[in-house]
Backbone bond lengths (Angstrom), bond angles and torsions (degrees), N, CA, C in turn:
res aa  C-N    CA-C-N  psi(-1)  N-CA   C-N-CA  omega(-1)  CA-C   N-CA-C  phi
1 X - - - 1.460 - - 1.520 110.89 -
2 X 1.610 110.91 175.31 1.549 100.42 -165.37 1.589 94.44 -85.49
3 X 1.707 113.08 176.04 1.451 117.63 -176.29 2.370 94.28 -78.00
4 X 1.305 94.28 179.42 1.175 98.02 170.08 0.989 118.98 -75.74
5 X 1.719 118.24 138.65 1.460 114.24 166.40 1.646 115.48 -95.09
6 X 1.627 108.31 173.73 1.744 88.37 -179.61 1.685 117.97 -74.49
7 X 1.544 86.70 162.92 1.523 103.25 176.34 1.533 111.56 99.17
8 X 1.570 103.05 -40.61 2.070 120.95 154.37 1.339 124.86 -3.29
9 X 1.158 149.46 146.64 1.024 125.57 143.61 1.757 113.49 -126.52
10 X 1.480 99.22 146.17 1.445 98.37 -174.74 1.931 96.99 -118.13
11 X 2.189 75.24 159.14 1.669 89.52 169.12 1.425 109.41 -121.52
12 X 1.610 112.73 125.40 1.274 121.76 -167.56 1.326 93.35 -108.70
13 X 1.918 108.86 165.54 1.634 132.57 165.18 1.950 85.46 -109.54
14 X 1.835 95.59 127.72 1.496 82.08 178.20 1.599 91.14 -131.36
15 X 1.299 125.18 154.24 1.200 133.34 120.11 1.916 132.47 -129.64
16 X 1.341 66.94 179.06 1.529 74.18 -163.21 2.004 130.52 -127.82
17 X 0.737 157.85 143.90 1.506 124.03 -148.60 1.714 88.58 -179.26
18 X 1.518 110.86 143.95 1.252 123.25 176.80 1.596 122.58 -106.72
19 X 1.012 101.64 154.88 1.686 108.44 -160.70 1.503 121.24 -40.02
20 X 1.668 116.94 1.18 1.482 104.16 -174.67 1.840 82.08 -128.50
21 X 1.465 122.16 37.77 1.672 123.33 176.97 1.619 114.53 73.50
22 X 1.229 120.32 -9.09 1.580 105.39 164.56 1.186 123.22 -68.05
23 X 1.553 96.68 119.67 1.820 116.65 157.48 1.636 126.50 -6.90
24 X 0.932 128.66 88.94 1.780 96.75 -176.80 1.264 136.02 -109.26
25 X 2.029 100.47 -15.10 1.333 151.62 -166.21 1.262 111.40 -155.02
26 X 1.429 108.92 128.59 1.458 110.47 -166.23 2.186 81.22 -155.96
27 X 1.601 104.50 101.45 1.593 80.52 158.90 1.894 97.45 -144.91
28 X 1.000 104.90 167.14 1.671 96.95 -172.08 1.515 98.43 -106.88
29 X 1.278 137.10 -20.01 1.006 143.61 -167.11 1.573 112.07 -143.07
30 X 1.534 123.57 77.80 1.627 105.60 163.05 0.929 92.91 -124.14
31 X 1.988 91.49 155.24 1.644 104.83 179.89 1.334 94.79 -112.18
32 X 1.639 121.27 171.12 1.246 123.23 171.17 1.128 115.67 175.51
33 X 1.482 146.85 151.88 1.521 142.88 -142.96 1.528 94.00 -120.71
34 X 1.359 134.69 123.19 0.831 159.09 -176.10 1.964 108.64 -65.08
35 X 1.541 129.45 108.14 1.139 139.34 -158.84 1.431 115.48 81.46
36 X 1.426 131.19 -11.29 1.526 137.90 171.37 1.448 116.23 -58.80
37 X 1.415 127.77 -19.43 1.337 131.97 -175.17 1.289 125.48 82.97
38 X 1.442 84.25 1.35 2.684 86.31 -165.31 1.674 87.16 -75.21
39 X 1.248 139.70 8.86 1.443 113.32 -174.93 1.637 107.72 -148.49
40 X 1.552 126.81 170.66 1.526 114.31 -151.81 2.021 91.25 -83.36
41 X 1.154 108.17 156.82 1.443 102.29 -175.86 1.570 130.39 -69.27
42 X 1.459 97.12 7.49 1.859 117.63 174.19 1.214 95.52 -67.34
43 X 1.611 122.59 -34.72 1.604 120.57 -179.36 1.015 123.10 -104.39
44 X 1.235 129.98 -7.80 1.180 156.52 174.36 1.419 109.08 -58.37
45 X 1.418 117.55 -60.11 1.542 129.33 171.48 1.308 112.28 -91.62
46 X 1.616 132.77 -35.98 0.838 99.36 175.55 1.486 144.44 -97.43
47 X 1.300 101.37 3.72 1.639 109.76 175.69 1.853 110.46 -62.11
48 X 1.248 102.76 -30.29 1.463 93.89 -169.78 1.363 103.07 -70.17
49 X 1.136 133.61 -12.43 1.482 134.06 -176.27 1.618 128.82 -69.45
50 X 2.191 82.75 -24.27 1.397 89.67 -169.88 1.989 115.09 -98.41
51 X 1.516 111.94 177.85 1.645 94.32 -179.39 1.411 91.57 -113.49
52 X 1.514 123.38 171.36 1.681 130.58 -166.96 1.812 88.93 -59.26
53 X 1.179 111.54 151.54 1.454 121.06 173.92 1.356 127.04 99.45
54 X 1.299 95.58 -18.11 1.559 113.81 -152.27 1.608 97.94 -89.32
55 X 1.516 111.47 136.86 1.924 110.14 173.75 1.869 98.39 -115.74
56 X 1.461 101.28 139.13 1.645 110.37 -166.35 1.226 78.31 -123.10
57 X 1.791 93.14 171.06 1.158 109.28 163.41 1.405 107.53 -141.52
58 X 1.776 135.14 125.35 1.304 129.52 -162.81 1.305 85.73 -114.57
59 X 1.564 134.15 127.40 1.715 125.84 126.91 1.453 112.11 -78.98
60 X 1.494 103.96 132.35 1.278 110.65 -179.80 1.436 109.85 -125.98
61 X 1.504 106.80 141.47 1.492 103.96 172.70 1.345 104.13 -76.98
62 X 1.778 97.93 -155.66 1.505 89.76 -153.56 1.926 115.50 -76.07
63 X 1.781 94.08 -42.86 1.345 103.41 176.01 1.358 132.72 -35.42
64 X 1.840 114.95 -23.40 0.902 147.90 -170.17 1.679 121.04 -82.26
65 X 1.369 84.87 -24.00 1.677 111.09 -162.37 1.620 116.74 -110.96
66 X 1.163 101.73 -109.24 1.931 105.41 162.42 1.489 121.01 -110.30
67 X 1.215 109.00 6.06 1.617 114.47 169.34 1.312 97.66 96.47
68 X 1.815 99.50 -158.46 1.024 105.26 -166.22 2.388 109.06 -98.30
69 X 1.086 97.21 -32.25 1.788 107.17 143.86 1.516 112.86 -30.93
70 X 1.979 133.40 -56.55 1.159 99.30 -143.45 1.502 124.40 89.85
71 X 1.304 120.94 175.53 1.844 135.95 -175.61 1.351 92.37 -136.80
72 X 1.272 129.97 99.91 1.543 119.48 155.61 1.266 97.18 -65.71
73 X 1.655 109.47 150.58 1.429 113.78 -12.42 1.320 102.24 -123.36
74 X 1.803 123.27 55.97 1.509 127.35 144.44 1.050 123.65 -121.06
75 X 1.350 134.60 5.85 1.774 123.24 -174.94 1.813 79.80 -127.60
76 X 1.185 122.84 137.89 1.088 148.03 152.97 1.422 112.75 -54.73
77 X 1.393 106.20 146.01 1.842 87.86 164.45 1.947 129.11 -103.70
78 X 1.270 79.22 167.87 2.075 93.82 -144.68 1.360 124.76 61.32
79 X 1.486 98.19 46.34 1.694 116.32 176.88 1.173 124.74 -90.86
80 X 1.821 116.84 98.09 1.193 109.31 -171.15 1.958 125.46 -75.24
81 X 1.097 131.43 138.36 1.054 144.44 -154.36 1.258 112.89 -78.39
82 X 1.976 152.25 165.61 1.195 114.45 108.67 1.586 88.89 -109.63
83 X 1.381 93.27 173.14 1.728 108.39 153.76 1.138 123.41 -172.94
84 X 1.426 98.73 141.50 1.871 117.27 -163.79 1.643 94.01 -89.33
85 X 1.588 92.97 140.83 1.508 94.28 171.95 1.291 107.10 -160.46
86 X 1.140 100.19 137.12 1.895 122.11 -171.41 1.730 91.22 -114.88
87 X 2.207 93.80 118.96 1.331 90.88 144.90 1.642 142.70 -102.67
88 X 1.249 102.99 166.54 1.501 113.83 -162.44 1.569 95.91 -89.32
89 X 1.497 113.08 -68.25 1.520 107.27 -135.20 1.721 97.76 -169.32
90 X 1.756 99.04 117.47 1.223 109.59 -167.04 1.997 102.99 -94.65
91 X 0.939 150.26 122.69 1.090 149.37 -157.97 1.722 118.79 -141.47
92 X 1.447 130.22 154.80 1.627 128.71 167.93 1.552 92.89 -52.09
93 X 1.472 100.01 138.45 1.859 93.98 154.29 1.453 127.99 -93.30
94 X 0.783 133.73 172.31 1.451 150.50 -164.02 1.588 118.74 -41.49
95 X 1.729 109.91 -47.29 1.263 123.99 167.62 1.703 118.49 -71.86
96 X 1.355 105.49 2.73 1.570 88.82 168.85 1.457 101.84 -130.91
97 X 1.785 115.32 29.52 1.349 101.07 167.35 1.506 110.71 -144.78
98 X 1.450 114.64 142.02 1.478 101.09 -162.54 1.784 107.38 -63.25
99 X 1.387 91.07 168.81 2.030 100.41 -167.70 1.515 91.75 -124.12
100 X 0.887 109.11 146.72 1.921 119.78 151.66 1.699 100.92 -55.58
101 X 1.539 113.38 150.03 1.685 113.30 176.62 1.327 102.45 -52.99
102 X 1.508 139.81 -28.40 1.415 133.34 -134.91 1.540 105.08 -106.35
103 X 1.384 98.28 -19.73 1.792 114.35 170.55 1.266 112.87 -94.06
104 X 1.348 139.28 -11.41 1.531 167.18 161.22 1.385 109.46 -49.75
105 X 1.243 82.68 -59.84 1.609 117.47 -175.24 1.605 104.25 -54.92
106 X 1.135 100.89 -76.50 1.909 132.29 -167.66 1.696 96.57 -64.26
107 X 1.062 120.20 -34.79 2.221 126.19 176.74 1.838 91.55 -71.60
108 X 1.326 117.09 -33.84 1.427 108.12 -166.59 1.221 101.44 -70.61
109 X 1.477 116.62 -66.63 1.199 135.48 -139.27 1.723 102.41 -83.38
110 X 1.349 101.80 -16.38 1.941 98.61 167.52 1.461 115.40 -91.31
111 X 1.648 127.14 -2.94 0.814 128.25 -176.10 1.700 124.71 -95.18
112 X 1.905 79.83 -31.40 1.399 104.52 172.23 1.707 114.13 -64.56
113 X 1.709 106.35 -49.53 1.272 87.80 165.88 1.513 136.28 -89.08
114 X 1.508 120.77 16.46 1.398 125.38 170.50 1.530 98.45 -77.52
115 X 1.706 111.78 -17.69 1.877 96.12 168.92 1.214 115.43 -88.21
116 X 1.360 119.24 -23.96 1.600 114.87 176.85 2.034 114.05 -78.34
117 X 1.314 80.29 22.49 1.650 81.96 -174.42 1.723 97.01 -106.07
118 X 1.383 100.46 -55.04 1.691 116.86 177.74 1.400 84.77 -55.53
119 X 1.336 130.37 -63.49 1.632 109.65 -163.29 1.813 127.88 -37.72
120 X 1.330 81.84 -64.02 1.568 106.81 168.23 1.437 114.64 -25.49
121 X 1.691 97.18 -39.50 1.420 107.73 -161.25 2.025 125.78 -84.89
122 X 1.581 78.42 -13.65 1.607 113.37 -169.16 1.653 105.19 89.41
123 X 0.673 117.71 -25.68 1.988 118.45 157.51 1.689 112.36 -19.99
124 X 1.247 137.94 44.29 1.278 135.18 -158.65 1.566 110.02 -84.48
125 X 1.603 114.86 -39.05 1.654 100.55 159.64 1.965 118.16 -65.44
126 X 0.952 108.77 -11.20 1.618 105.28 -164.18 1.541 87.83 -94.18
127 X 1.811 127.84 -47.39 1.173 116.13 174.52 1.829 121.32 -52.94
128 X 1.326 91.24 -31.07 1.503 87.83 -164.59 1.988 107.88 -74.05
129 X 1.665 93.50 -17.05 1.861 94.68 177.18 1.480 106.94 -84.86
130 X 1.541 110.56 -9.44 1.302 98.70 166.51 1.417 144.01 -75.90
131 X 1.842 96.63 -28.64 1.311 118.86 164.52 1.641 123.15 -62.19
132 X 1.193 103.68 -55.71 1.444 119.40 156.95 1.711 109.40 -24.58
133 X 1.007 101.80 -68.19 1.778 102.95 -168.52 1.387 111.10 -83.34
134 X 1.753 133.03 0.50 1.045 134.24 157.15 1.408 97.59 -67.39
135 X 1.061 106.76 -72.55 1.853 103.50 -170.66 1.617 116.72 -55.12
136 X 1.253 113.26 -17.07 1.233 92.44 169.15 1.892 117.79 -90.84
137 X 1.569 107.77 -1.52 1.273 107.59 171.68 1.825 99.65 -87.52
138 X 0.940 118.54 -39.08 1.890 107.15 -178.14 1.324 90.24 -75.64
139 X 0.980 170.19 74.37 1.432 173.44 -174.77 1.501 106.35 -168.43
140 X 1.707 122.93 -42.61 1.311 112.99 -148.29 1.136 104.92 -90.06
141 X 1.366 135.91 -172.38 1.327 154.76 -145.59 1.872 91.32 -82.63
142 X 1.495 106.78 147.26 0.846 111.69 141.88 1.804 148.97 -146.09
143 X 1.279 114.28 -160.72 2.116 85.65 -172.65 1.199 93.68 -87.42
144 X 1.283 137.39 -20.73 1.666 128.92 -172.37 1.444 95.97 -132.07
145 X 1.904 100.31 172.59 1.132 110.04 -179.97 1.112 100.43 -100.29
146 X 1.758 119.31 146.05 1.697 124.55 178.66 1.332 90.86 -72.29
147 X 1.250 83.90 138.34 1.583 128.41 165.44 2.122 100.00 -68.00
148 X 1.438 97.12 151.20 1.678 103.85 -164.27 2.186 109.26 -57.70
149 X 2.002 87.73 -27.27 1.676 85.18 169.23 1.699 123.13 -71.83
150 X 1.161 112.28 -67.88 1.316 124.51 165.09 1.723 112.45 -43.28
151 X 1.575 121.94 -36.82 1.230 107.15 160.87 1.925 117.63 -42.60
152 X 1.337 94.82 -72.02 1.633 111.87 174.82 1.379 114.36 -39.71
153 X 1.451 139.73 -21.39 1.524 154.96 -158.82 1.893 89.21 -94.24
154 X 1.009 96.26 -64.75 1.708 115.92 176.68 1.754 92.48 -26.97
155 X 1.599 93.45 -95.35 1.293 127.82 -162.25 2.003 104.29 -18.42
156 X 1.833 87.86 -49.69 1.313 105.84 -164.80 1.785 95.91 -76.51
157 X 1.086 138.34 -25.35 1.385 126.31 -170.48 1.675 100.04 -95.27
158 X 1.293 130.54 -6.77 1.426 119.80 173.48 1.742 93.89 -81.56
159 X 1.072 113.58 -41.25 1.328 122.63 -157.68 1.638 96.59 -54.47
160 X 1.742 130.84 -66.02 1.038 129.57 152.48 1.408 130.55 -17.14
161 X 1.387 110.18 -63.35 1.304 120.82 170.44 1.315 124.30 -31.40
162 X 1.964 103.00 -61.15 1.784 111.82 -179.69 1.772 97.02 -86.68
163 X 1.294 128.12 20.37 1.322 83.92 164.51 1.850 87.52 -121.20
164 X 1.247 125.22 8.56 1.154 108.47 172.83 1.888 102.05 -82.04
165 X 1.101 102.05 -57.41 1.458 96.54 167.71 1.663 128.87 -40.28
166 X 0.974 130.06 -27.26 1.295 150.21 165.44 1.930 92.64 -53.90
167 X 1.240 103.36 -54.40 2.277 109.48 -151.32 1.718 65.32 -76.11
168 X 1.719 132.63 -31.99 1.901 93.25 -163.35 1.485 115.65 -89.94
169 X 1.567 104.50 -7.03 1.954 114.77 179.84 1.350 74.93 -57.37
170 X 1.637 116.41 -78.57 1.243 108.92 -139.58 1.714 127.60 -45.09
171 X 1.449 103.36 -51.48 1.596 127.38 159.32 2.002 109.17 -28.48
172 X 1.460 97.72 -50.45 1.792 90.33 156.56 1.456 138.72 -93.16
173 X 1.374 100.46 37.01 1.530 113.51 -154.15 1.281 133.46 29.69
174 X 1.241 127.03 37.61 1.589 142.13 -136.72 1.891 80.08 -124.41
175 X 1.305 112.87 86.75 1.629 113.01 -174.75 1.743 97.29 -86.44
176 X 0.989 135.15 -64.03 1.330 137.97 -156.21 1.773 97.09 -49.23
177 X 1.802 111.61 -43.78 1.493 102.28 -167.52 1.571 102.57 -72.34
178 X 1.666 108.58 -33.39 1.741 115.66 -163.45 2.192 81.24 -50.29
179 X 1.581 108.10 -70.54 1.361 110.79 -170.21 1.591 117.77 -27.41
180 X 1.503 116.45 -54.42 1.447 128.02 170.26 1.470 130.13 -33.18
181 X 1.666 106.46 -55.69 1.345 123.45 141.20 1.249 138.21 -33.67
182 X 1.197 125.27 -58.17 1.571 135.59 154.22 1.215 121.97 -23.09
183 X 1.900 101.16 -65.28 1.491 114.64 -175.24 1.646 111.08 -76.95
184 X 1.214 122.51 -28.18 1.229 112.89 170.55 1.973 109.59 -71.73
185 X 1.218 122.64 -52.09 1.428 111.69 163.05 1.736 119.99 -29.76
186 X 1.723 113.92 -63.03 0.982 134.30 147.89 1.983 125.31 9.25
187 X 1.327 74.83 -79.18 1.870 115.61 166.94 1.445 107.51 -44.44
188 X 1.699 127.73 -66.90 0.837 122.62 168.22 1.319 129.82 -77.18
189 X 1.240 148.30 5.68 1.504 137.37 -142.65 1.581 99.58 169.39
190 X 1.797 133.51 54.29 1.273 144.81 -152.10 1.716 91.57 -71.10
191 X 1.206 130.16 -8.77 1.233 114.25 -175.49 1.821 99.99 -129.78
192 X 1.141 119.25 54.04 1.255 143.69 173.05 1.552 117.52 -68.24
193 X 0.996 139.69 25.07 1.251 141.72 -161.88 1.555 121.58 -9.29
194 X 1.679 121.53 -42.97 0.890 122.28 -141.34 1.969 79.93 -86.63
195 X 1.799 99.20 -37.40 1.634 98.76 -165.06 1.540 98.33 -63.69
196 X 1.455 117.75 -25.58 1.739 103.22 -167.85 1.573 105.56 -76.64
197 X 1.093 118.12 -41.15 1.767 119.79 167.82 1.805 122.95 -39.15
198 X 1.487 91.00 -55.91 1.467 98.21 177.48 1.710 100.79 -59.89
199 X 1.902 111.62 -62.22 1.673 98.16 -159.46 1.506 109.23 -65.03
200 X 1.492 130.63 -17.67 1.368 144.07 147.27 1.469 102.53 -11.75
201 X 1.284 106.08 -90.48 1.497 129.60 -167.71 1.640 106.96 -59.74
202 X 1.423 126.45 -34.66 1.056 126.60 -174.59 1.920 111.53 -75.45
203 X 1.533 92.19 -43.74 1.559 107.85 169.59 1.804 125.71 -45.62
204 X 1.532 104.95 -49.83 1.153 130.93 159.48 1.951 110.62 -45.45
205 X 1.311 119.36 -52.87 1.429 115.01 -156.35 1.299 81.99 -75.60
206 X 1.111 149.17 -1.44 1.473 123.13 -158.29 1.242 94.81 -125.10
207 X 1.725 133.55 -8.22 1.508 113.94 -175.18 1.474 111.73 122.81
208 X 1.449 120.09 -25.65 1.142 118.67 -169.30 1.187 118.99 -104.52
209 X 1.231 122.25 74.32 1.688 131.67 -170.87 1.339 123.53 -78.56
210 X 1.329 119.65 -20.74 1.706 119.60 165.57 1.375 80.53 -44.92
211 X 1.619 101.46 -81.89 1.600 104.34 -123.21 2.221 96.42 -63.99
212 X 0.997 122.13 -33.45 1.467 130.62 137.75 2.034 112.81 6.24
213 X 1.115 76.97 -60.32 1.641 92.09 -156.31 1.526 94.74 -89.03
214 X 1.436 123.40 -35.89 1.358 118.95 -178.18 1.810 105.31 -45.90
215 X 1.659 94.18 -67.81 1.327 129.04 -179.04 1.832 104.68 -30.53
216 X 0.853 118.13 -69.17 1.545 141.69 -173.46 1.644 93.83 -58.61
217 X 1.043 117.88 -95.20 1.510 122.80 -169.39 2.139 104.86 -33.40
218 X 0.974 91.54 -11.03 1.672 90.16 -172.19 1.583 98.35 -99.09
219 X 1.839 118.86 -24.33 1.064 97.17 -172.71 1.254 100.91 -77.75
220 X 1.230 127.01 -31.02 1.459 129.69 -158.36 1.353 111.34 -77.85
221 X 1.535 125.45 -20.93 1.454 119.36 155.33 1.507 120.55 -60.03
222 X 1.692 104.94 -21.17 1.380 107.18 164.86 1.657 128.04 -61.45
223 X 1.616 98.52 -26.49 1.589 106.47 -146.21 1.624 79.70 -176.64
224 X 1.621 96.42 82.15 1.413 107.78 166.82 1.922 127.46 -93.60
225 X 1.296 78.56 17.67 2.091 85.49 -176.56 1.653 98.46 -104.87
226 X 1.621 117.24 -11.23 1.554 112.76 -160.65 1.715 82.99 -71.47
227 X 1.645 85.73 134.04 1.255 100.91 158.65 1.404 120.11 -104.94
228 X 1.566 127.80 21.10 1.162 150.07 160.08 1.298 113.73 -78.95
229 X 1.606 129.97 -50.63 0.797 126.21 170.88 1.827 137.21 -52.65
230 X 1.592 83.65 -48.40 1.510 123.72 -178.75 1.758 100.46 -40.78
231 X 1.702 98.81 -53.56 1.656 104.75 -168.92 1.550 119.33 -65.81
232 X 1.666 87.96 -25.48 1.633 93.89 -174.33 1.636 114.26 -86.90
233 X 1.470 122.29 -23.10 0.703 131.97 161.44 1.943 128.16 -55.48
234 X 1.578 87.98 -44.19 1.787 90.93 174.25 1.373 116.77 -76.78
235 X 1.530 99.67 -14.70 1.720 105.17 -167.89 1.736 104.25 -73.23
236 X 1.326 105.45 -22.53 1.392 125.50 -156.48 1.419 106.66 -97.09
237 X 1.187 109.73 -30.75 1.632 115.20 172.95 1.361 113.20 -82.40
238 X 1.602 112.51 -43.16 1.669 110.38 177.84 1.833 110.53 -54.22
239 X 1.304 91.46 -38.02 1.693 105.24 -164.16 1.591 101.13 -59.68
240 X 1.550 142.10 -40.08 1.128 169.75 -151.83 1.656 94.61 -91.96
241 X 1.394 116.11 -60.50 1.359 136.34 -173.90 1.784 98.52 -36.82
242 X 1.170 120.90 147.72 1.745 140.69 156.60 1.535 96.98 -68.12
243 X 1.284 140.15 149.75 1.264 145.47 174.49 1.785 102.00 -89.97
C-alpha cells in the first residue's frame, strides 16, 4: 500500500529498547498523526517512510528520542534509542472525519496534555503546536450535536487550552499573542479567573492599568484569598498613587 500522506493517521506495533536491551516501549497498537508531536521524533519521521506491512528499524540519538532530560524513571538522559516497528494501518485522521462529542472531547484533552508535557519540558514551541491542534480537534466536525453537558465539557477544555497557550506565548515572550489568548479564553468563559489574572498582568506590562485594575479586582472577587492577585493589585495602585 502507499506510505502515509500528511494529515493520515497511522497504526503502528512499536518497541523500543536501550542500548544495553532494556524494554522501554512496548505498545501493540498506537495510533498517531504523523508531524502532530504526540510521539518521540524517531517516529515522527520515520513512519512516513514506511508502506502498511512494513517492520523498520530506527536508532535514534537522543534528540530523536527523549532529549536531553531522558523519561524518568527508565530512559536515562541522552539515551540513545533503537526501535523496531511494524506498520499496521494507514487511515483519514481524526480532523477530517466527524467524531462523536465524547471522542472530541478525549482527541482534545490528550493533545492538550501532550503540550503540558513539552511544557514541563521547556519545549514551548512544540507545546504551543500541541495546543493548537487540541483546539482544532474540539473544534472539528462532529456525527452528533453535543448535548448541553458535553457542550459545557467543550467550552471548558478550549478554555484550558487558550489559557495554557497564553503561560507558552508568554514563556516566548511573544506578549501581544500570550494577550490574544486571554481574550479569546475571555470570549468563552468572561469569569475565567485564571484568563483575567494573566490579561491583568499582561495589561499592566504594557501601560494600561485602568483597564489592568478592572481585570484584576474582578479576578479577586473570584478568588479573594489569592495572594497573587492581592500583590499585583497593590503594586498597581501604589504605581498610579502621587508620591
Amino acid at each position: 500500500g502507499p506510505r502515509p500522506r500528511p494529515g493520515q493517521e497511522v497504526l503502528v506495533k512499536v518497541l523500543g529498547a536501550l542500548e544495553d536491551g532494556g524494554l522501554v516501549e512496548r505498545d501493540p497498537r498506537l495510533s498517531f498523526v504523523p508531524g502532530h508531536g504526540d510521539v518521540v521524533q524517531a517516529l515522527e519521521l520515520g513512519v512516513p517512510t514506511m508502506q502498511p506491512g512494513e517492520i523498520s528499524f530506527f536508532l535514534a540519538a537522543f534528540p530523536y528520542g527523549y532529549g536531553r532530560p531522558g523519561r524518568e524513571p527508565d530512559v536515562p538522559p541522552e539515551a540513545p534509542l533503537l526501535f523496531e516497528v511494524t506498520l499496521l494501518e494507514v487511515r483519514d485522521g481524526p480532523e477530517e472525519q466527524p467524531l462523536s462529542p465524547a471522542a472530541r472531547l478525549r482527541l482534545g484533552s490528550q493533545r492538550r496534555e501532550r503540550g503540558n508535557f513539552h511544557f514541563t519540558r521547556g519545549e514551548f514551541e512544540a507545546a504551543l503546536s500541541s495546543y493548537r491542534l487540541a483546539l482544532r480537534a474540539l473544534d472539528g466536525p462532529t456525527t452528533a450535536p453535543p448535548g448541553p453537558e458535553e457542550e459545557s465539557e467543550l467550552r471548558e477544555q478550549r478554555v484550558k487550552c487558550l489559557n495554557n497557550r497564553a503561560a507558552a506565548e508568554l514563556k516566548l515572550q511573544r506578549v501581544d499573542e500570550a494577550l490574544a489568548a486571554c481574550e479569546a479564553a475571555l470570549r468563552l468563559s468572561p469569569d475565567n479567573g485564571r484568563a483575567l489574572l494573566r490579561r491583568g498582568q499582561l495589561l499592566a506590562q504594557q501601560g494600561r492599568d485602568t483597564e489592568a485594575i478592572v481585570d484584576l479586582k474582578r479576578a479577586l472577587e473570584l478568588d479573594p484569598a489569592s495572594k497573587v492577585i492581592h500583590a499585583e493589585l497593590s503594586r498597581l495602585i501604589n504605581r498610579r498613587s502621587p508620591p
